[in-house]
C-alpha positions in Angstrom: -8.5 16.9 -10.0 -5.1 18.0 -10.2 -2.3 16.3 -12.6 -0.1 14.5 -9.7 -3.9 13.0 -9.0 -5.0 11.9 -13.0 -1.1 10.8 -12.8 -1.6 8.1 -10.0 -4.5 7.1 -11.7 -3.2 6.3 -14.8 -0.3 4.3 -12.7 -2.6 2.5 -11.2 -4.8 0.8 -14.1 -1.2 -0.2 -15.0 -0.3 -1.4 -11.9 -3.6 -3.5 -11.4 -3.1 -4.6 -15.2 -0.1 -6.7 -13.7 -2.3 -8.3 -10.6 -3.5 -11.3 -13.7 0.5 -11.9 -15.2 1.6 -12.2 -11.4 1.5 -15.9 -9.4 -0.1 -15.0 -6.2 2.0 -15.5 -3.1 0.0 -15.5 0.5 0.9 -12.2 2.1 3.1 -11.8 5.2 1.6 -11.2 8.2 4.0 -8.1 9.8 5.0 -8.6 13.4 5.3 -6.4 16.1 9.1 -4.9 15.9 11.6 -6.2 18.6 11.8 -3.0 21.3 16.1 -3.6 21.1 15.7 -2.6 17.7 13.0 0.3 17.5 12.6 2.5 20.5 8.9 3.2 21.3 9.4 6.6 21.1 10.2 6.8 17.7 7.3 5.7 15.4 8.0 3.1 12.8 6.6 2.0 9.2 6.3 -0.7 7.4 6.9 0.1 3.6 6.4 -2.3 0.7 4.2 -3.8 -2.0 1.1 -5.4 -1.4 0.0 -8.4 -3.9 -1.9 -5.6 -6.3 1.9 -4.6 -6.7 0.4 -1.0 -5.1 2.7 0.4 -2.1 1.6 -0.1 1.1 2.2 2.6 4.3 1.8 1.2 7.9 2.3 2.0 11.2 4.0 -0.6 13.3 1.3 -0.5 15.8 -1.5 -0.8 13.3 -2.4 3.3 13.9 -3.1 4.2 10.6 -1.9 3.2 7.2 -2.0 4.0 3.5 -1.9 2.7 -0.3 -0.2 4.3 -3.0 1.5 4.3 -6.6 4.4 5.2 -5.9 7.8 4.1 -2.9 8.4 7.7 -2.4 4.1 8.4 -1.5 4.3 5.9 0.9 7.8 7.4 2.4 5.9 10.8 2.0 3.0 9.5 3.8 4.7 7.5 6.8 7.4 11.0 6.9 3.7 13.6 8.0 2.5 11.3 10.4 5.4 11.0 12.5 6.1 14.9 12.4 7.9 16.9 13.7 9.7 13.8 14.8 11.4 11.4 11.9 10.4 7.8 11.8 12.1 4.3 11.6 11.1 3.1 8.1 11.3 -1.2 8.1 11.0 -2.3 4.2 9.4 -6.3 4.6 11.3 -8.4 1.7 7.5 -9.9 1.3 4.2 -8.5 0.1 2.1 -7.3 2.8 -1.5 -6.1 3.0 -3.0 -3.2 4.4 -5.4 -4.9 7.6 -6.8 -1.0 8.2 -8.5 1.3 6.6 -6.9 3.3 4.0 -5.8 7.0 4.5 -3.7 7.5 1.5 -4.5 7.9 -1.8 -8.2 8.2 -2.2 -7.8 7.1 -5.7 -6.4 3.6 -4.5 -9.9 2.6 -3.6 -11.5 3.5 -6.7 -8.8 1.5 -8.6 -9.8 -1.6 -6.8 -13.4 -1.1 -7.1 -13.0 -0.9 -11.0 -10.5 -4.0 -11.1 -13.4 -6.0 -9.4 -16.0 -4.8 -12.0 -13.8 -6.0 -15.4 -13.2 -9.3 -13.3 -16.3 -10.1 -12.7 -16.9 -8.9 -16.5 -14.1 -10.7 -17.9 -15.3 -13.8 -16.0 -18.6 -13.6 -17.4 -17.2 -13.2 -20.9 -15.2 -16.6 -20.6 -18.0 -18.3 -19.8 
């Protein structure tokens, strides 16, 4: 495990830390981008927070997609898969989720199965 990796780890037991101080909002649905504004040729991104607070990478055309820690992953992230070209990068005021499967951090995942278990063990503790 490298030290970017126990790095984005850490940042994200904080980031899921805030999921229980934040109201939660319903996410925004993302709609396909107007062809006068985005060419198809180029390839565009969506890149924002999801309610977890975590950053969210994903194509406009629901290709692939990503979470991460960090704005700049996600830019990272959305930047490879449109190379050698560049991409159009659309940043949604509203939290978003990712609808497919995740192909960025690896870690993200873990994070979320871990949140669930001191839920459930929180919830059990309360009653």
């Amino acid at each position: 495990m490298t030290l970017q990796m126990c790095e984005e780890a850490a940042m994200a037991a904080i980031a899921l830390q805030t999921i229980h101080r934040q109201p939660r909002r319903p996410a925004t649905e993302l709609k396909p981008l107007d062809p006068d504004v985005v060419s198809a040729a180029i390839p565009a991104f969506f890149i924002g927070r999801n309610q977890a607070g975590l950053w969210v990478a994903r194509e406009a055309r629901g290709r692939i997609g990503g979470l991460f820690l960090f704005k700049s992953s996600a830019i990272d992230f959305a930047n490879r898969q449109s190379a050698p070209a560049r991409c159009a990068l659309v940043f949604p005021t509203e939290t978003f989720e990712l609808d497919i499967e995740n192909r960025g951090n690896p870690l993200i995942g873990l994070a979320a199965r871990v949140r669930r278990l001191f839920a459930r063990f929180a919830a059990r503790s309360r009653a």
